[in-house]
C-alpha positions as CSV (number, residue, x, y, z in Angstrom):
1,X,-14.4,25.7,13.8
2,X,-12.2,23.0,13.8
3,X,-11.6,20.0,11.5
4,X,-13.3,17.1,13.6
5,X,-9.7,15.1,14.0
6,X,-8.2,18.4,15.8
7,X,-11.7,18.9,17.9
8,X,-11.4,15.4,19.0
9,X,-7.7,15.7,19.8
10,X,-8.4,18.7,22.0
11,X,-10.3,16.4,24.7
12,X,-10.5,12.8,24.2
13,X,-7.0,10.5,23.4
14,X,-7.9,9.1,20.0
15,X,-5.8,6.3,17.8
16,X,-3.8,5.1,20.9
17,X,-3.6,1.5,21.4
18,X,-5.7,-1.6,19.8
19,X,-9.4,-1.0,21.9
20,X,-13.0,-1.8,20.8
21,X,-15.0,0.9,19.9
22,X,-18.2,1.2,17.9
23,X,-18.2,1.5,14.4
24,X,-20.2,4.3,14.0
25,X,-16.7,6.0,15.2
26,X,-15.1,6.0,11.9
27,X,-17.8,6.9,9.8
28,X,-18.0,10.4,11.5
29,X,-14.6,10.9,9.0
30,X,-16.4,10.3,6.0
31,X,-18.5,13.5,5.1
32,X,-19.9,12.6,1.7
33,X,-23.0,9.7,2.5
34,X,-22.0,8.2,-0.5
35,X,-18.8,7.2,1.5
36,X,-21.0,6.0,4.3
37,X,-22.7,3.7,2.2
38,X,-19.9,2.1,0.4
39,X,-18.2,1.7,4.0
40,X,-18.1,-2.2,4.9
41,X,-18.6,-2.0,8.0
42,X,-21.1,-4.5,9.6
43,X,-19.4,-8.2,8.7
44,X,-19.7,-7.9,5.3
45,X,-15.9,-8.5,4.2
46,X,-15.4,-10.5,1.7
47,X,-11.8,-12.6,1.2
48,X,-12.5,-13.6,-2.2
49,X,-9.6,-11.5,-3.7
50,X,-6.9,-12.7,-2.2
51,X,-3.8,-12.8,-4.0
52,X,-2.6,-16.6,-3.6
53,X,0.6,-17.8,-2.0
54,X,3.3,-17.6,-4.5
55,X,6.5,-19.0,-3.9
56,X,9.8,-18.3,-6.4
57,X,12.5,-21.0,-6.9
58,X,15.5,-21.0,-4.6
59,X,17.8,-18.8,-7.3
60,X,14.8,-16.3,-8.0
61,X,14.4,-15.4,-4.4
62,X,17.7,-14.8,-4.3
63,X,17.9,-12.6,-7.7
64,X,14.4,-11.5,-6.3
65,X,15.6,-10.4,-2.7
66,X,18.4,-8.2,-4.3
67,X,16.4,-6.2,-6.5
68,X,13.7,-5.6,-4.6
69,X,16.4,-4.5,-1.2
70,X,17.4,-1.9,-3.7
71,X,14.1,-0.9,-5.2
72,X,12.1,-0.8,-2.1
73,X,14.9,2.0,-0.4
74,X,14.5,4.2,-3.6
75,X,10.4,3.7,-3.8
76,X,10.2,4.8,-0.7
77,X,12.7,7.9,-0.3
78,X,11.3,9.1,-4.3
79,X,7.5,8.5,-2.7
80,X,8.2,11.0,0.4
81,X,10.3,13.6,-1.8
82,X,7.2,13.7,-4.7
83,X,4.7,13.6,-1.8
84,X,6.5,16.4,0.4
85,X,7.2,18.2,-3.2
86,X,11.3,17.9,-2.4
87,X,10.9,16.5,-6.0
88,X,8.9,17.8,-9.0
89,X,6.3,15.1,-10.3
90,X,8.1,16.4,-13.6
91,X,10.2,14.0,-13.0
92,X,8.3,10.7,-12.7
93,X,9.3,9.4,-16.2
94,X,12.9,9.6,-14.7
95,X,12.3,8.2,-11.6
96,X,10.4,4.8,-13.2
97,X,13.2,4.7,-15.7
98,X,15.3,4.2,-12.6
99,X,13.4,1.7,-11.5
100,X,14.0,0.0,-14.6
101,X,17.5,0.4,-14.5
102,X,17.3,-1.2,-11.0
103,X,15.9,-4.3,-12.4
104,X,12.2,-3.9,-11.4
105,X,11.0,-5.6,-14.7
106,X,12.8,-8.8,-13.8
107,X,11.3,-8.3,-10.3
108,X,8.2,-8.4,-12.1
109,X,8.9,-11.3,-14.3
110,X,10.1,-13.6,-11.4
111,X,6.8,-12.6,-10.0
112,X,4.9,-13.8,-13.2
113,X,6.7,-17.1,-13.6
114,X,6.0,-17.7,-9.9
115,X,2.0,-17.1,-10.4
116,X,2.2,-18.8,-13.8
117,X,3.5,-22.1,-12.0
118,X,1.0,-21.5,-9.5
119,X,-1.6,-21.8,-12.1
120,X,-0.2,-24.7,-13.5
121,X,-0.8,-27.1,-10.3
């Protein structure tokens, strides 16, 4: 009667340390068989997506690194306190108009001219 992570837990150590196991291990999480058959599992990753190497100018990394120091700590704390309910989701708009205040948009906007000069090679 209980959920399969607890049963497990009970008698064998699980998620302890990097080890090979067979993949058929994970797939006894997913309950719908729908889940099953998106999983990837067999070699069929693809890398196709990958977000290429983008690199700011000497001053934007440096406008870039203080912005995000500060953004990053508040993410993070506001993310637990919605999650743990320490803060009502009411007060999302608030907490993204913080971000904005914080300079998130020229975070993003460094960001942008960064990938735009990528482009431009």
């Amino acid at each position: 009667g209980l959920p399969m992570v607890q049963a497990l837990a009970k008698f064998i150590r699980t998620g302890y340390g990097p080890f090979v196991q067979d993949a058929r291990y994970i797939e006894q999480y997913m309950q719908l068989q729908s889940n099953r058959k998106r999983s990837s599992f067999g070699g069929k990753e693809k890398n196709d997506k990958n977000m290429p190497h983008i690199a700011p100018t000497v001053e934007e990394s440096g406008e870039l690194s203080s912005i995000l120091n500060d953004v990053n700590t508040y993410r993070e704390t506001m993310v637990n306190k919605f999650i743990m309910g320490e803060e009502p989701l009411d007060d999302f708009g608030a907490y993204v108009e913080t971000l904005k205040g914080m300079g998130i948009e020229r975070a993003i906007e460094i960001n942008q001219d960064a990938l735009d000069r990528y482009h431009e090679r």
